[in-house]
Backbone as CSV, one residue per row, in Angstrom:
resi,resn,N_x,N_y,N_z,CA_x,CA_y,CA_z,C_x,C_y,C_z
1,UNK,4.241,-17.783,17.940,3.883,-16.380,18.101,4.023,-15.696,16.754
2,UNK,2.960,-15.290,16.086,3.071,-14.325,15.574,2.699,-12.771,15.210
3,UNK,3.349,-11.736,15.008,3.197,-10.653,15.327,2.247,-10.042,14.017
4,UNK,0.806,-9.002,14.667,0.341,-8.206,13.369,1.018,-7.554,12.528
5,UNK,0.118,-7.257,11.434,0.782,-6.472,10.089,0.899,-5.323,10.889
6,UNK,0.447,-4.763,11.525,0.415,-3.378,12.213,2.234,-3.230,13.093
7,UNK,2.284,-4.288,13.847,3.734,-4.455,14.628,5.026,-4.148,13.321
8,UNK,4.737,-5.314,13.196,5.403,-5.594,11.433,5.865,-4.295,10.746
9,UNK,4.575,-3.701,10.490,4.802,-2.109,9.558,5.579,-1.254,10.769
10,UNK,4.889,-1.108,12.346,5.603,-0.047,12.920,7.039,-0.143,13.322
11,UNK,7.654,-1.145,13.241,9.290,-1.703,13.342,9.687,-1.204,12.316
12,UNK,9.393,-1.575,10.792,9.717,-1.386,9.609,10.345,0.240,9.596
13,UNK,8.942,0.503,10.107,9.264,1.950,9.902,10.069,2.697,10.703
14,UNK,10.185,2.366,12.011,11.097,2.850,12.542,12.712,2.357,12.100
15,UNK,12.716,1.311,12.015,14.101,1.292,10.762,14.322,2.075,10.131
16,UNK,13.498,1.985,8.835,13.880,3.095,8.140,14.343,4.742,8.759
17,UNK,13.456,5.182,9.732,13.834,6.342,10.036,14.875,6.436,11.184
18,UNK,15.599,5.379,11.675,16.885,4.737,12.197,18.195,5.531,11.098
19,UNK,17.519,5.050,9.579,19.057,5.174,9.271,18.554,6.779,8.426
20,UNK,17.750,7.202,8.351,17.801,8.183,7.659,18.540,9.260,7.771
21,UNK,18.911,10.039,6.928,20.031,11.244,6.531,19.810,12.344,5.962
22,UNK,19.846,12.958,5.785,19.414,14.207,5.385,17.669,14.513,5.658
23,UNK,16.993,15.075,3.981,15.884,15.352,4.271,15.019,14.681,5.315
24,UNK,14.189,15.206,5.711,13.241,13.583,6.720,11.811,13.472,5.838
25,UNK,12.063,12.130,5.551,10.966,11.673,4.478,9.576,11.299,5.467
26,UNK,8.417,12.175,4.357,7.249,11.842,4.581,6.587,10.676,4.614
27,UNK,5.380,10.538,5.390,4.583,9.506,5.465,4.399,8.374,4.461
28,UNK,3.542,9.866,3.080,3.735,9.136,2.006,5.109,8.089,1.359
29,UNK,6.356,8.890,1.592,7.552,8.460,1.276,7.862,7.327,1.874
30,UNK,7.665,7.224,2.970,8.092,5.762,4.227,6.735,4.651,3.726
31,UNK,5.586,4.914,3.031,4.701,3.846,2.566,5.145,3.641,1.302
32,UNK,5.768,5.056,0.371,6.507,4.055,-0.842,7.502,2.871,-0.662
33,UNK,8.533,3.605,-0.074,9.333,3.209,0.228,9.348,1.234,0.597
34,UNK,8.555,1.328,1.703,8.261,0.450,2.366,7.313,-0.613,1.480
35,UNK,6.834,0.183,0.195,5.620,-1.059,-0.539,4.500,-1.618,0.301
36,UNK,3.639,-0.434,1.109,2.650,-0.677,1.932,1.768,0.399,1.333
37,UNK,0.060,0.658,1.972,-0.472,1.260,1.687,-0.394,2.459,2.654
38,UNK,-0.405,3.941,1.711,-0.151,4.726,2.718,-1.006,4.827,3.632
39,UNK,-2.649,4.619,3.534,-3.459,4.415,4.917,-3.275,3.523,6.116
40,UNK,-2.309,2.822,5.576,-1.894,1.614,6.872,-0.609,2.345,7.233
41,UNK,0.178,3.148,6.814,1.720,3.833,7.362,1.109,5.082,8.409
42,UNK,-0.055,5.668,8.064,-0.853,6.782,8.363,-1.018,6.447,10.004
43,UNK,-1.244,5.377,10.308,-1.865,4.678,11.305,-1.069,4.246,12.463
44,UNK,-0.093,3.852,11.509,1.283,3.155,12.469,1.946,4.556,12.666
45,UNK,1.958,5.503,11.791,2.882,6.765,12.037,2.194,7.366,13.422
46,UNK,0.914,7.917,13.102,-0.201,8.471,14.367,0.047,7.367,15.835
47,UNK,0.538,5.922,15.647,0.459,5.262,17.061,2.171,5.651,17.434
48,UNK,2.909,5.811,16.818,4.478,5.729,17.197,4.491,7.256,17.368
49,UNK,3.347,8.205,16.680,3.782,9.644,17.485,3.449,9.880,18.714
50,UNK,1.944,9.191,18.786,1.591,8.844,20.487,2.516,8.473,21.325
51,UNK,3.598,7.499,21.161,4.071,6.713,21.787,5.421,7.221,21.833
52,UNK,5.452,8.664,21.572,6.684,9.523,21.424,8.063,8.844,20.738
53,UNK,7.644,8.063,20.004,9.019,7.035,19.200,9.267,8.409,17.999
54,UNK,8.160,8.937,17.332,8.706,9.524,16.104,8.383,11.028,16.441
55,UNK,8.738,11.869,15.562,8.186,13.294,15.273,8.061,13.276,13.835
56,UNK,6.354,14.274,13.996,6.239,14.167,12.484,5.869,15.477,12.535
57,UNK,6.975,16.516,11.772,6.805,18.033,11.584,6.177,18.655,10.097
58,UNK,4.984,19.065,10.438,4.618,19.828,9.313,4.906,20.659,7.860
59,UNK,4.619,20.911,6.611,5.208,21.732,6.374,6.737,21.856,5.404
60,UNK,7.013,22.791,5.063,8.140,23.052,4.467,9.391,22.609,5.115
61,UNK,10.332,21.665,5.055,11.099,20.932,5.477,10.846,20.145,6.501
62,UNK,9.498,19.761,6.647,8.802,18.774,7.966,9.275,17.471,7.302
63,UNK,8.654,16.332,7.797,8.634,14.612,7.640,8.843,14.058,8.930
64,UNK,9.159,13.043,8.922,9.240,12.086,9.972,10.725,11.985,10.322
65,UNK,10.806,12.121,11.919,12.252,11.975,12.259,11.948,11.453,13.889
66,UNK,13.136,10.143,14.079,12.957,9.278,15.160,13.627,10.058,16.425
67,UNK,12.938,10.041,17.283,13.383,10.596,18.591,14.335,9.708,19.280
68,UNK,14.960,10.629,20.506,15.846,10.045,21.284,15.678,8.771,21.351
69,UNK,14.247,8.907,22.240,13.631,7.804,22.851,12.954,6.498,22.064
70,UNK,12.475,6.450,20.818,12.540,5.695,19.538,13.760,5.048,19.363
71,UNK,14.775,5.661,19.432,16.368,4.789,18.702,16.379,3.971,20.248
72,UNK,16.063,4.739,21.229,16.834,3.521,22.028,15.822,2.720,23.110
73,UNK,14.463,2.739,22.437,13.753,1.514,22.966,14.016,0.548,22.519
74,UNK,13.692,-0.453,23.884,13.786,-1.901,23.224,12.916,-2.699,22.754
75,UNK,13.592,-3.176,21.486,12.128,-3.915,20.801,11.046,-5.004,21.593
76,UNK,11.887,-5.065,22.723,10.607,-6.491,23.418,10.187,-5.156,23.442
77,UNK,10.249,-4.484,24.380,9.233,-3.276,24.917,8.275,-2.875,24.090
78,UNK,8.811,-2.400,22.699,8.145,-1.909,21.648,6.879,-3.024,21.152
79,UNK,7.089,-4.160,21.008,6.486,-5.207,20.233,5.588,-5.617,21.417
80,UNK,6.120,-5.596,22.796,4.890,-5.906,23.617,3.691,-4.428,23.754
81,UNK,4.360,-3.369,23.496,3.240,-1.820,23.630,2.107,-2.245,22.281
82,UNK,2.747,-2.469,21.697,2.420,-2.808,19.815,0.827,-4.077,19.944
83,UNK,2.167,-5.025,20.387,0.746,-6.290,20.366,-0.458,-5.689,21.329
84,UNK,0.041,-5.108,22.666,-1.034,-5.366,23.372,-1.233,-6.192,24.060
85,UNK,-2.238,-6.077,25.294,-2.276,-7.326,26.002,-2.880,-8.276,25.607
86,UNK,-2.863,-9.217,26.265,-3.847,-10.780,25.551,-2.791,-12.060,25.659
87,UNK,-3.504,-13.059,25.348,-2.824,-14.337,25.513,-3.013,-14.651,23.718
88,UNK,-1.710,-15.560,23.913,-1.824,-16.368,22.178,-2.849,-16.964,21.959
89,UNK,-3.553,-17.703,22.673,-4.857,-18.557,22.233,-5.798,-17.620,22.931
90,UNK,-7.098,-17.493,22.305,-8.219,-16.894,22.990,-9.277,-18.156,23.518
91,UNK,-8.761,-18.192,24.774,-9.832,-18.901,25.994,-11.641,-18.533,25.912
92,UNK,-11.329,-17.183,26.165,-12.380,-16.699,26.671,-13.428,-16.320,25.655
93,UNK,-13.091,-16.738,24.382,-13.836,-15.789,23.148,-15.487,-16.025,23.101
94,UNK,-15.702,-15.803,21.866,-17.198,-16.561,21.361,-17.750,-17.610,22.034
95,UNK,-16.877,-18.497,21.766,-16.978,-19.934,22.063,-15.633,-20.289,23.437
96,UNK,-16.173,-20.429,24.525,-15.297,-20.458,25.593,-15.018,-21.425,25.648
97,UNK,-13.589,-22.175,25.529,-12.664,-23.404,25.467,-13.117,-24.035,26.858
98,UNK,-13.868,-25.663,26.933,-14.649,-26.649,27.900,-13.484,-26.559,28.698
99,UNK,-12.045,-26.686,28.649,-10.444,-26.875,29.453,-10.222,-25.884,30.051
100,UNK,-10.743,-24.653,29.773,-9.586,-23.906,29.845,-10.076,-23.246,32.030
101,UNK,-10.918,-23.852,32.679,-10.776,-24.048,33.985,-9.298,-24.816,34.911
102,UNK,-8.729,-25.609,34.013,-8.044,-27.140,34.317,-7.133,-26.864,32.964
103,UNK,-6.674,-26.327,32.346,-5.945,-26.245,31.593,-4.639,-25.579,31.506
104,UNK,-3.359,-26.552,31.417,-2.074,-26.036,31.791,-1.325,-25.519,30.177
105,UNK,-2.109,-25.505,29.138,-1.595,-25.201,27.572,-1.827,-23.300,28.060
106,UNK,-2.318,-23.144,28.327,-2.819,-21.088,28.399,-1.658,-20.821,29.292
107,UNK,-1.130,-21.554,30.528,0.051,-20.665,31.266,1.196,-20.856,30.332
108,UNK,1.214,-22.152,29.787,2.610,-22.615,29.090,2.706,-21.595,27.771
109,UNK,1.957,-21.013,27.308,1.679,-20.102,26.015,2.096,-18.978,26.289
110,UNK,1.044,-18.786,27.737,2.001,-17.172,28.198,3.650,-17.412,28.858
111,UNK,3.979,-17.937,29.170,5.008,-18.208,29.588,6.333,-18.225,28.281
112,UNK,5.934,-18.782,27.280,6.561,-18.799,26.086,6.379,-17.586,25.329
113,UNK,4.927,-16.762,25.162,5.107,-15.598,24.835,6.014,-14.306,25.402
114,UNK,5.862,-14.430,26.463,6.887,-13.575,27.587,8.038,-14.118,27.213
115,UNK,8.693,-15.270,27.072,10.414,-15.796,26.821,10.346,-15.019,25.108
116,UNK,9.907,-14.742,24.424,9.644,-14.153,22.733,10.102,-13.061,23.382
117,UNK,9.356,-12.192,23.872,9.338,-10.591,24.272,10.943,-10.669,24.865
118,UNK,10.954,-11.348,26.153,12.312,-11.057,26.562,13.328,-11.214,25.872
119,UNK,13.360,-12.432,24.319,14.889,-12.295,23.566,14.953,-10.844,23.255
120,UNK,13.711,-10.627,23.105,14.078,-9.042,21.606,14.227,-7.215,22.887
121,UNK,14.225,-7.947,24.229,14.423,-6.727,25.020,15.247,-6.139,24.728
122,UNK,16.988,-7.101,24.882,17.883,-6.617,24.961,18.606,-5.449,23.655
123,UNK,17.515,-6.169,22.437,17.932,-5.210,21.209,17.162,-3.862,21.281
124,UNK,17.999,-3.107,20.567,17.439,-1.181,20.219,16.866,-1.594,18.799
125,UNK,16.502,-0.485,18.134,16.854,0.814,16.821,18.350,-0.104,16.133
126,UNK,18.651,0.851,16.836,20.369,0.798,16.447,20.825,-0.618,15.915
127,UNK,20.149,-1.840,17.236,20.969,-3.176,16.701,20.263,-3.467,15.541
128,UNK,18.989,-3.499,15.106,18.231,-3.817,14.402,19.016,-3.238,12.495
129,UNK,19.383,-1.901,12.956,19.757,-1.427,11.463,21.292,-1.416,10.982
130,UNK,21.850,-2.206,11.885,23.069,-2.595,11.945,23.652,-3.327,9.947
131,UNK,24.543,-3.058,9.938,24.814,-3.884,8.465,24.353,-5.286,8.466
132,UNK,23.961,-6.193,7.656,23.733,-5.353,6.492,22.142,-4.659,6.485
133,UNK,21.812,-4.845,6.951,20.085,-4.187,7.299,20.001,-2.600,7.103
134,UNK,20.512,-1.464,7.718,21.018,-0.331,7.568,21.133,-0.050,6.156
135,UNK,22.308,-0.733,5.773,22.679,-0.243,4.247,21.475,-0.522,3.271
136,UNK,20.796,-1.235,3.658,19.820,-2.323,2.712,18.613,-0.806,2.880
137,UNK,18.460,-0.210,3.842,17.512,0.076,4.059,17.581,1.756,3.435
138,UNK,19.063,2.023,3.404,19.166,3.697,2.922,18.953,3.530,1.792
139,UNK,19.173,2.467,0.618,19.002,1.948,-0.638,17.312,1.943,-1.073
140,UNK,16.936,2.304,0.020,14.977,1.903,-0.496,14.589,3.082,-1.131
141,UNK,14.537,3.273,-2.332,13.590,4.567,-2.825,12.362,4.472,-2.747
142,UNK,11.921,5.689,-2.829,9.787,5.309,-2.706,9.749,5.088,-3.727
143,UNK,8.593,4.233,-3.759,8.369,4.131,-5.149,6.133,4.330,-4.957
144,UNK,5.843,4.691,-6.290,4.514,5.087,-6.028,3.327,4.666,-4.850
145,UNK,2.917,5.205,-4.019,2.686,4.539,-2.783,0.931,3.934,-3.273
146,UNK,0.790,2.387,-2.669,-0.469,1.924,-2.618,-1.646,2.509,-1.942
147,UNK,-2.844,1.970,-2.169,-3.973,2.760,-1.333,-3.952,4.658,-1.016
């Protein structure tokens, strides 16, 4: 299993705004920071405000700041909203797999994808930015943001 750059960046970022302190750093700031392009932070920021994980306030002392409900989702939860539905192998695509009528590899995939999701239920926010991760992460300055 592996997870998109999109999952990837929107975890990231909610880390970061896990441990943040004082000011609440902008978009731009969380794509320096992070060494991503800010049109790809833009994207992940707009799906995690949908998804009521962040607030992003306008303006003269605005930026990004993680909600209740952000710190204490759980990452299966999060990473399964994120991926989306679908199976690991695509059966059904372009080219429709001759097996996949009679084929016991597609349940065993989902079955193993679902056991992925369920380790990472039990973790938050919180466990994720735990030391040393946390400390590692208040240490990130922006630095000039890509794209």
């Amino acid at each position: 299993m592996r997870l998109t750059r999109f999952t990837d960046l929107a975890l990231r970022v909610l880390m970061r705004l896990a441990v943040e302190e004082g000011e609440l750093p902008t978009t731009r700031e969380v794509a320096g920071a992070m060494e991503v392009p800010y049109t790809h932070t833009a994207k992940v920021v707009a799906k995690l405000q949908h998804m009521g994980l962040i607030e992003a306030r306008r303006g003269r002392g605005g930026g990004l700041a993680l909600t209740a409900a952000g710190r204490a989702a759980s990452v299966g939860g999060l990473v399964r909203e994120l991926e989306g539905p679908g199976d690991v192998v695509e059966c059904e695509g372009a080219t429709p797999c001759p097996l996949r009528a009679a084929c016991r590899l597609r349940g065993a995939l989902r079955e193993a994808q679902e056991a992925f999701f369920a380790s990472l239920d039990p973790l938050t926010l919180t466990d994720l930015v735990k030391a040393p991760t946390g400390p590692l992460l208040v240490t990130l300055s922006p630095s000039p943001p890509t794209g």
